[in-house]
C-alpha positions as CSV (number, residue, x, y, z in Angstrom):
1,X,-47.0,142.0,6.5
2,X,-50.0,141.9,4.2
3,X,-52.9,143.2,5.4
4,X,-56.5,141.5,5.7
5,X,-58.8,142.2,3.7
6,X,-60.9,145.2,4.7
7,X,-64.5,144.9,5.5
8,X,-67.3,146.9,7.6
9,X,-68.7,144.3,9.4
10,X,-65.6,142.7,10.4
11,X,-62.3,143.6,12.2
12,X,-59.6,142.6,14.2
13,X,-60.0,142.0,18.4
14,X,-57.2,142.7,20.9
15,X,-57.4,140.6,23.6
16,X,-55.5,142.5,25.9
17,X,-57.5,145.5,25.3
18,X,-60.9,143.5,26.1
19,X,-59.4,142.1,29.2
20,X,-58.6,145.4,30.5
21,X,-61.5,146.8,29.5
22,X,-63.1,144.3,31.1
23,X,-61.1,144.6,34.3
24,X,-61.5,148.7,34.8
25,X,-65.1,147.7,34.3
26,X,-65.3,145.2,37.2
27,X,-63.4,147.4,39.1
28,X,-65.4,150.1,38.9
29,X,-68.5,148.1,39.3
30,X,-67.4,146.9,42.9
31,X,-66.0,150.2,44.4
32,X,-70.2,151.7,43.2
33,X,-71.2,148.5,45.0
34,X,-69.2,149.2,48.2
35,X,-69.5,153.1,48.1
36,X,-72.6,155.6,48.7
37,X,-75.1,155.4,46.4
38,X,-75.8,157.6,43.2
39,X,-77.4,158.2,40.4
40,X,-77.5,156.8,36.7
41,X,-75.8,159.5,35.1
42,X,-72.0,158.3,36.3
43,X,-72.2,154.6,35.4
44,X,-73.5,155.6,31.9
45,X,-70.5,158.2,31.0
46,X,-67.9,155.8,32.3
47,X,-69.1,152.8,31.1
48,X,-69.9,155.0,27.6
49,X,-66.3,156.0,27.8
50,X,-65.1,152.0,28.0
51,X,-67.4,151.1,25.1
52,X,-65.9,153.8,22.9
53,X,-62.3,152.8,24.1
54,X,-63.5,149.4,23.0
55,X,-64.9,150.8,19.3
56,X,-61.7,152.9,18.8
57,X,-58.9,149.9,19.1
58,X,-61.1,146.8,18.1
59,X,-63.5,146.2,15.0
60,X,-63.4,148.2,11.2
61,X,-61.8,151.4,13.1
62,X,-59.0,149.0,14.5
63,X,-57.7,147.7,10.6
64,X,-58.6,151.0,8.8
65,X,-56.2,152.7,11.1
66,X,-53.6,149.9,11.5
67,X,-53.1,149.3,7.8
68,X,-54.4,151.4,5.7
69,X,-55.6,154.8,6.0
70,X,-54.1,157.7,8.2
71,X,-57.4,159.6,8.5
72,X,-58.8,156.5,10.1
73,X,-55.7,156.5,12.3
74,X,-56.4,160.4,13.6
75,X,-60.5,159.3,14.2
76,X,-59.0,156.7,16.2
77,X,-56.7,159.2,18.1
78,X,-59.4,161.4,18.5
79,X,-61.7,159.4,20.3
80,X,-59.1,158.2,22.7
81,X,-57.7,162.1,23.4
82,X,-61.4,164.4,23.3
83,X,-64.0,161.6,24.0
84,X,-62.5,158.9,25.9
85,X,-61.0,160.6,28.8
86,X,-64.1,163.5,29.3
87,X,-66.5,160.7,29.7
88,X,-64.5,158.8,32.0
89,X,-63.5,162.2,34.7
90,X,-67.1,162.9,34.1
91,X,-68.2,159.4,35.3
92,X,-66.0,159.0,38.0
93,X,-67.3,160.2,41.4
94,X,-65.7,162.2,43.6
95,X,-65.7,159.8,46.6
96,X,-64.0,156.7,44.4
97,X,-61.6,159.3,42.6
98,X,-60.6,160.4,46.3
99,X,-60.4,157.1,47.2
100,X,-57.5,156.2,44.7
101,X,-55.8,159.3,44.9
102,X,-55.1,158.8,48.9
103,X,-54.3,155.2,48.0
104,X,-51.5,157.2,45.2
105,X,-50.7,159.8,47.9
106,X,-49.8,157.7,50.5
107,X,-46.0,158.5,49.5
108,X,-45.4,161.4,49.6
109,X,-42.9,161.9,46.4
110,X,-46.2,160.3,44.4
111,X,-48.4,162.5,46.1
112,X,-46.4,165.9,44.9
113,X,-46.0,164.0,41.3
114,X,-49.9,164.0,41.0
115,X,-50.3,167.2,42.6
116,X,-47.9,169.0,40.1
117,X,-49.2,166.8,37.2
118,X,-52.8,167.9,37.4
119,X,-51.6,171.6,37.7
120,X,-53.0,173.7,34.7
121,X,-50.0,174.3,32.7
122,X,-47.6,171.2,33.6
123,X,-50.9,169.0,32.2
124,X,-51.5,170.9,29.1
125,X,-48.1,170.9,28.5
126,X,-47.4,167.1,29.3
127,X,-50.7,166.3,26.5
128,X,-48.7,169.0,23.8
129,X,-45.4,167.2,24.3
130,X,-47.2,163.6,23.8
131,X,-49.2,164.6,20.9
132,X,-46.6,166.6,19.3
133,X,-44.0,164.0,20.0
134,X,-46.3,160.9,18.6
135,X,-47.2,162.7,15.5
136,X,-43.4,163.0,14.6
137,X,-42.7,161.0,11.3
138,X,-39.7,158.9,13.1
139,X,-42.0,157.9,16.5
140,X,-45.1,157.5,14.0
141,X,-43.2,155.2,12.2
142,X,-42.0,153.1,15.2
143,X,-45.0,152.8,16.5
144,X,-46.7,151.2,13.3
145,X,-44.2,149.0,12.6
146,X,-44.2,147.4,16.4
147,X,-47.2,146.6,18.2
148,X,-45.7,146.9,21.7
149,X,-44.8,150.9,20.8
150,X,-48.2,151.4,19.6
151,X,-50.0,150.0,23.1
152,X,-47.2,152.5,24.4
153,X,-48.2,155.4,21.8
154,X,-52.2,154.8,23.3
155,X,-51.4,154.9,26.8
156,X,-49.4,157.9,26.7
157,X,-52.4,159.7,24.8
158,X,-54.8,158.8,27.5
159,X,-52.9,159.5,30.6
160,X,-51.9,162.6,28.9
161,X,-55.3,163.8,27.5
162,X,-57.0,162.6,31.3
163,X,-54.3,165.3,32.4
164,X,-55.1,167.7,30.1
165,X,-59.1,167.2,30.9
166,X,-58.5,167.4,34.6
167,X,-58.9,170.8,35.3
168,X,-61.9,171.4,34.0
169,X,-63.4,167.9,34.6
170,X,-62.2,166.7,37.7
171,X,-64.9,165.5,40.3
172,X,-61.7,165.2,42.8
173,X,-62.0,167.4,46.2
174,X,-58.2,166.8,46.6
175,X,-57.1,167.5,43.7
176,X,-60.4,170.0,42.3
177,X,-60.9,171.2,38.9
178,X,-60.4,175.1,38.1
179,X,-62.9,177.8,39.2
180,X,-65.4,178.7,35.9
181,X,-63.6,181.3,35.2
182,X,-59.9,180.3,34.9
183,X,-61.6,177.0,33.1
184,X,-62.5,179.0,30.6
185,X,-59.2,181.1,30.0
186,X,-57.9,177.0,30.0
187,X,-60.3,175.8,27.6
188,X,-59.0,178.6,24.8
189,X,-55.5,177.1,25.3
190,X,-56.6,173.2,25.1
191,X,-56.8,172.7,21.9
192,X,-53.9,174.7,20.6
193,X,-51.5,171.6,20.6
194,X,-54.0,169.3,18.4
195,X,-53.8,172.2,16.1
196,X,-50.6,172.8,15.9
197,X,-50.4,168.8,14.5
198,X,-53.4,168.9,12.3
199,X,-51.3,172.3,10.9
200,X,-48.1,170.8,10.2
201,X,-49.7,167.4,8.5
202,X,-52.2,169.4,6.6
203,X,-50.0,171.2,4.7
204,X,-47.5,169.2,4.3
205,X,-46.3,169.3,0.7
206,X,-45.4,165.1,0.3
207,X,-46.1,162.2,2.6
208,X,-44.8,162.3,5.7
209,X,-45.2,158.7,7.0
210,X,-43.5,155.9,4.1
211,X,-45.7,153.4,6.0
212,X,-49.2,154.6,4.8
213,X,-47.5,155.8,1.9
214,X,-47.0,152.3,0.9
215,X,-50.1,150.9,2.2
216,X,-53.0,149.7,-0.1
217,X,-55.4,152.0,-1.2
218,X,-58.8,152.6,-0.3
219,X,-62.2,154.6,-1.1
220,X,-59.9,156.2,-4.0
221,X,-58.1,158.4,-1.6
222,X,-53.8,159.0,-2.6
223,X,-51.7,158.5,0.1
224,X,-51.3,163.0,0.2
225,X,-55.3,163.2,0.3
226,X,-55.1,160.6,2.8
227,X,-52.7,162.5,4.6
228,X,-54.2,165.7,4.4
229,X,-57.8,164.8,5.4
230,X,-56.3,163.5,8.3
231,X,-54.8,166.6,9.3
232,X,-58.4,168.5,8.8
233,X,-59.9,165.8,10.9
234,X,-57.9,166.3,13.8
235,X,-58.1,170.3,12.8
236,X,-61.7,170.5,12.8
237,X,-62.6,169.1,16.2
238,X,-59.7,170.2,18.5
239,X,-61.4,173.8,17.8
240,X,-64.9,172.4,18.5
241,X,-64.7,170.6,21.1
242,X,-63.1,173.0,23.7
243,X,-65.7,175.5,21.8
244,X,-68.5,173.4,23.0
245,X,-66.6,172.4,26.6
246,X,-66.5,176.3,27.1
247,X,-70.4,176.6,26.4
248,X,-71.4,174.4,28.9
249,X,-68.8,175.8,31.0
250,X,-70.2,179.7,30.5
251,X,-73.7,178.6,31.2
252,X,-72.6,176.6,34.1
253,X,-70.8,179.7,35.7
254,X,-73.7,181.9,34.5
255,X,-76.3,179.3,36.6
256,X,-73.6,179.4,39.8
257,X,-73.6,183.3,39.7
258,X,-77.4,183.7,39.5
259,X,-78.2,180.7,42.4
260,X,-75.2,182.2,44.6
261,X,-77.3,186.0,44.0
262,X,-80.5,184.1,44.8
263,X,-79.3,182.1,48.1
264,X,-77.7,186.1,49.0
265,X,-81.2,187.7,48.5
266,X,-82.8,184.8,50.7
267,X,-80.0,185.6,53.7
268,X,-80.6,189.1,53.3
269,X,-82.8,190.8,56.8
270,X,-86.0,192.0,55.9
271,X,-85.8,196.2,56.8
């Protein structure tokens, strides 16, 4: 198939992903409608995480990614792994993530599937085996070549990654996030799988997918230098991000340890 031209201010729109976009929107609109009221702060992260979503699979990101250049392709899979599920655990309050979960745990086999999926070590390892596994040349390549794999290949990266954020990011109180501590003993092992990817395409000696190997040419990179700036894209931030995620982590635990010293002072008798 020959691909359309490539331009900045242009780019291919997917339908389906506006109309379910659009749909989780409305969605989440009504349930803040019909449940307590709350701040700003949620609406904007969620509805922040929907307009990314929207950016990363629509638009100049969308035909960069899709036909020509793999870097583009690793931005893409980027936002929707380390940006696009954060923002929306982050946005989601506890009462409407309770909500659905009793509405999911209302059988019981679904209810011990969510409760063993959200565990620390069955997540992370549920996002290494989907990264790992979609990075392979052979699924790589399936994926390109038919659209239906690829919508497959983005959904398994998001339900995957919203795993893989859920202990430290869940707002759930029945299925909570860590303690700070454990969180942070998490956080060092979170981006290990992204890195071992970005470590076996980066130094790759030859191309390892034939589709962007045979795909026009842009900005002057070769398909290797394509290829291998890729690799240091996805290298670069799966050790950043959890560095900054265990930050804000550390200072939060920091905060909870000096109010819970404070509120034990106040309690203390007067001798």
């Amino acid at each position: 198939m020959t691909p359309p031209p490539f331009a900045w201010t242009t780019g291919e729109v997917h339908a389906d992903v506006v109309l379910g976009v659009g749909a989780l929107a409305a969605a989440y609109a009504g349930a803040l409608r019909a449940g307590p009221r709350g701040g700003p702060r949620e609406p904007a992260l969620f509805f922040a995480s929907l307009i990314v979503l929207l950016a990363a699979l629509n638009g100049p990101l969308h035909d960069l990614s899709d036909y020509y250049l793999f870097s583009a392709h690793m931005v893409q899979h980027l936002l929707l792994t380390l940006l696009v599920p954060p923002l929306l655990l982050a946005g989601t309050p506890a009462w409407m993530a309770d909500a659905l979960l009793r509405r999911l745990t209302r059988r019981r086999v679904l209810g011990a599937a969510a409760r063993a999926a959200t565990r620390p070590v069955t997540a992370l390892g549920l996002y290494a085996v989907a990264l790992i596994g979609w990075h392979l040349p052979a699924l790589y390549e399936v994926a390109l070549e038919h659209h239906a794999w690829h919508v497959v290949e983005h959904l398994v990266l998001i339900a995957t990654a919203i795993l893989a954020w859920w202990p430290v990011l869940s707002r759930s109180r029945l299925l909570p996030r860590l303690h700070y501590g454990p969180q942070i003993l998490y956080l060092f092992a979170f981006g290990i799988p992204m890195t071992v990817v970005a470590a076996m395409i980066t130094a790759a000696e030859e191309t390892l997918y034939p589709f962007y190997a045979a795909a026009p040419r842009l900005f002057g990179l070769t398909a290797l230098a394509d290829q291998r700036l890729g690799g240091l894209i996805m290298w670069v931030p799966a050790g950043l991000i959890p560095l900054l995620a265990f930050t804000i982590v550390f200072f939060r635990w920091v905060a909870a340890e000096a109010e819970q010293e404070d509120v034990g002072l106040t309690k203390r008798p007067l001798l």
